[in-house]
C-alpha positions as CSV (number, residue, x, y, z in Angstrom):
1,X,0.0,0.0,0.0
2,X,2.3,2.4,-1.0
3,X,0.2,5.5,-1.3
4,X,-0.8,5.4,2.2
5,X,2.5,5.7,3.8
6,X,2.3,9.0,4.1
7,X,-0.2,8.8,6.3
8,X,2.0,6.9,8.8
9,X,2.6,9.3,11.8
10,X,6.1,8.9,14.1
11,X,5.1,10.2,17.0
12,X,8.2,8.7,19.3
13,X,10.5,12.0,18.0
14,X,7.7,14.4,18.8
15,X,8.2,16.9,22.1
16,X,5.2,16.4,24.3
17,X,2.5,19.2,23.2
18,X,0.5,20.0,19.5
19,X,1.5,18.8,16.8
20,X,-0.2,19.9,12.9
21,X,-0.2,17.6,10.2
22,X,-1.6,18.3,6.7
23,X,-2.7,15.5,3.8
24,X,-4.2,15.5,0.8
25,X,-6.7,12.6,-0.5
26,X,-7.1,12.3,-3.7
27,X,-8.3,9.0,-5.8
28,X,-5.4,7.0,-5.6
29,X,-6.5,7.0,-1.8
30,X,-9.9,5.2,-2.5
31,X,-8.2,3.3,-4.9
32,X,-6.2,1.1,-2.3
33,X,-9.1,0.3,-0.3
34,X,-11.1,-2.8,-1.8
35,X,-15.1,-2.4,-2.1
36,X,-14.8,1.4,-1.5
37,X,-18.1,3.2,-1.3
38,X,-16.1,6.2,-2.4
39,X,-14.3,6.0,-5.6
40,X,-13.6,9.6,-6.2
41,X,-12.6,12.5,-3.9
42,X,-10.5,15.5,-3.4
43,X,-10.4,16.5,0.1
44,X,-8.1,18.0,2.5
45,X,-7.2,16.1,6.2
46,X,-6.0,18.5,8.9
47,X,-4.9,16.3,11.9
48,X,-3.6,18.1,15.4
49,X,-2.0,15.2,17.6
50,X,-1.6,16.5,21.2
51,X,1.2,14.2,22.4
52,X,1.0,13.4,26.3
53,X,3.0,11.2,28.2
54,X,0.5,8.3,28.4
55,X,-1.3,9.4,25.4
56,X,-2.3,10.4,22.1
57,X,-5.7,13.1,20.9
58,X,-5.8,13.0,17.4
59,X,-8.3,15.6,16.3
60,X,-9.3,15.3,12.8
61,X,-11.2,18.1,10.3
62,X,-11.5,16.8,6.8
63,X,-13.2,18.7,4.2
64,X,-13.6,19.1,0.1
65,X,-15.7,16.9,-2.3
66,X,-16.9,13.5,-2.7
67,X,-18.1,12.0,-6.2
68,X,-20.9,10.0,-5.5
69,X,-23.5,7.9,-7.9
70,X,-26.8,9.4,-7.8
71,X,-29.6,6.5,-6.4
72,X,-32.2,8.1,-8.5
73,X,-30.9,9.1,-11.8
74,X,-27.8,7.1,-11.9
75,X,-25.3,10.1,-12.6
76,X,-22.0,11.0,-10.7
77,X,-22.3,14.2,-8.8
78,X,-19.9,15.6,-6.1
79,X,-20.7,16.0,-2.7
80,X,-19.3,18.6,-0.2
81,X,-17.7,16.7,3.0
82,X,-17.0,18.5,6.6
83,X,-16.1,15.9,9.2
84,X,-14.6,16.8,13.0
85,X,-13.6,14.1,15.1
86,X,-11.6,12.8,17.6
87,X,-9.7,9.6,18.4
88,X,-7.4,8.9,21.2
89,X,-4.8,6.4,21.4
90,X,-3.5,5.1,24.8
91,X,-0.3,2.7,25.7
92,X,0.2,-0.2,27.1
93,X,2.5,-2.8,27.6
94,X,0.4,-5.6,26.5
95,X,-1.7,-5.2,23.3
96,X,-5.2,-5.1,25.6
97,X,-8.5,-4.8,23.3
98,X,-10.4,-1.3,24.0
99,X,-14.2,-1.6,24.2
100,X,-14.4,2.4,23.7
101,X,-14.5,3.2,20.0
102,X,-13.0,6.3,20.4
103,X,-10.5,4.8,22.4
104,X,-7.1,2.8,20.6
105,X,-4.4,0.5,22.4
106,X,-0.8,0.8,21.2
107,X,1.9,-1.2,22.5
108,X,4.7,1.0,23.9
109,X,7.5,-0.8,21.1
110,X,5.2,1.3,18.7
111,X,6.8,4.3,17.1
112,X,4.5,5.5,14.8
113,X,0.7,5.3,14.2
114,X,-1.3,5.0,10.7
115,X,-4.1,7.2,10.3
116,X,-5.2,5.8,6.8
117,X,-7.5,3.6,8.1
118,X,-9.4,6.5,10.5
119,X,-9.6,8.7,8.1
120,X,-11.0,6.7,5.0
121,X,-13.7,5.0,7.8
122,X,-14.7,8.9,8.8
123,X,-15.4,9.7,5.2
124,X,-17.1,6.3,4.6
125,X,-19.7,7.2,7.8
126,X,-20.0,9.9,6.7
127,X,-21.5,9.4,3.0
128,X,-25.3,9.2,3.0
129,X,-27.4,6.3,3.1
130,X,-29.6,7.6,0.0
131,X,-27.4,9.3,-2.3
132,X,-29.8,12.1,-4.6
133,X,-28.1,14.9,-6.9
134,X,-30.7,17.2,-5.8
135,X,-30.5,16.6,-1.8
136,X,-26.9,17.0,-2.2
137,X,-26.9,20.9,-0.8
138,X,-25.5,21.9,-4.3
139,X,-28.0,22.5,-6.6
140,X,-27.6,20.2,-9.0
141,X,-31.1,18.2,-10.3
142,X,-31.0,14.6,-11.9
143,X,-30.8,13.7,-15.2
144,X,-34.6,14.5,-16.5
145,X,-34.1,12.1,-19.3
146,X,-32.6,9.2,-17.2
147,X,-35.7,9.6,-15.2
148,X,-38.2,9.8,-18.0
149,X,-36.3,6.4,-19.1
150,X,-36.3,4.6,-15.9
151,X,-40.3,5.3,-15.4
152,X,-41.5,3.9,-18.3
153,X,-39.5,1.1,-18.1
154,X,-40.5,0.7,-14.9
155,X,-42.9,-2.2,-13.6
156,X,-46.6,-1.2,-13.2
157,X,-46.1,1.7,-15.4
158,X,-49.0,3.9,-17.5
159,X,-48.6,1.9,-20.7
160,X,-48.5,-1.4,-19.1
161,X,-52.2,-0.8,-17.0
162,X,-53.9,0.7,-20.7
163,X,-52.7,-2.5,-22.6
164,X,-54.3,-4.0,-19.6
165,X,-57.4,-2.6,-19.9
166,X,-57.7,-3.1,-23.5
167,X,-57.0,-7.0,-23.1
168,X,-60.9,-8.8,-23.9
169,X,-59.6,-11.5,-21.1
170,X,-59.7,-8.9,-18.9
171,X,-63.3,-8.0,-19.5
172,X,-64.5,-11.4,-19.2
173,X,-62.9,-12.3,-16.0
174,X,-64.4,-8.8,-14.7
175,X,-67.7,-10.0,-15.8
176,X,-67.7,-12.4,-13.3
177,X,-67.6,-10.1,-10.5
């Protein structure tokens, strides 16, 4: 995974205190992460790590643009992204398992931390469930003539109920009634 060493943080030459980190994401991100909801982006990562002596706060703003495929009309549209969190990462001797989320166990032998995997899980929560150009907050509206297409193909449609009607087996079962 060579285009997500950069986002390898040594933290063991650090002074105790803040610390600012910058990273760009760009599509060759998305790209090394198999099954990606996201297959496009440009966004920006700003990470401050607060180094303590028996800890690490990560705090995280990412922001830019998303391209997502629209549910409705089938068309890629980009989607604006502003995501603030915060992960902390405490030592211990032996790897124990943290049942905090927020909370990550390092061994002390560890020198540096990988942040690829938090940030590319952040922007993967944070893509909608139902992705729709127009709900998007940009102003964009779907593709009128994919919709036009997808409704009369669709099952149940107008066309499908007249031919229907116009069926004479129809009429006879009704006459039944």
């Amino acid at each position: 995974m060579k285009p997500l060493k950069q986002f390898s943080i040594p933290f063991t030459g650090l002074k105790i205190g803040k610390h600012q980190f910058d990273f760009e994401i760009d599509n060759s991100f998305f790209d090394a992460f198999e099954y990606s909801l996201v297959k496009k982006g440009n966004l920006k990562a700003e990470v401050e790590l607060d180094k303590q002596e028996t800890m690490l706060i990560l705090h995280f703003r990412i922001s830019g643009t998303i391209v997502l495929d629209c549910d409705k009309c089938l068309a890629e549209f980009g989607a604006p992204i502003n995501i603030q969190e915060r992960q902390i990462v405490k030592f211990a001797e032996d790897e124990l398992e943290s049942d905090d989320l927020e909370i990550i166990v390092l061994s002390k032998k560890e020198s540096e931390i990988d942040i690829s995997e938090l940030i590319y899980e952040f922007i993967t929560v944070s893509v909608p469930y139902i992705k729709i150009c127009e709900e998007n907050g940009t102003g964009v509206k779907c593709d009128q003539e994919m919709i036009a297409r997808l409704e009369s193909l669709a099952v149940g449609s107008k066309q499908e109920e007249e031919e229907q009607n116009d069926d004479p087996r129809w009429a006879a079962l009704k006459k039944l009634k």
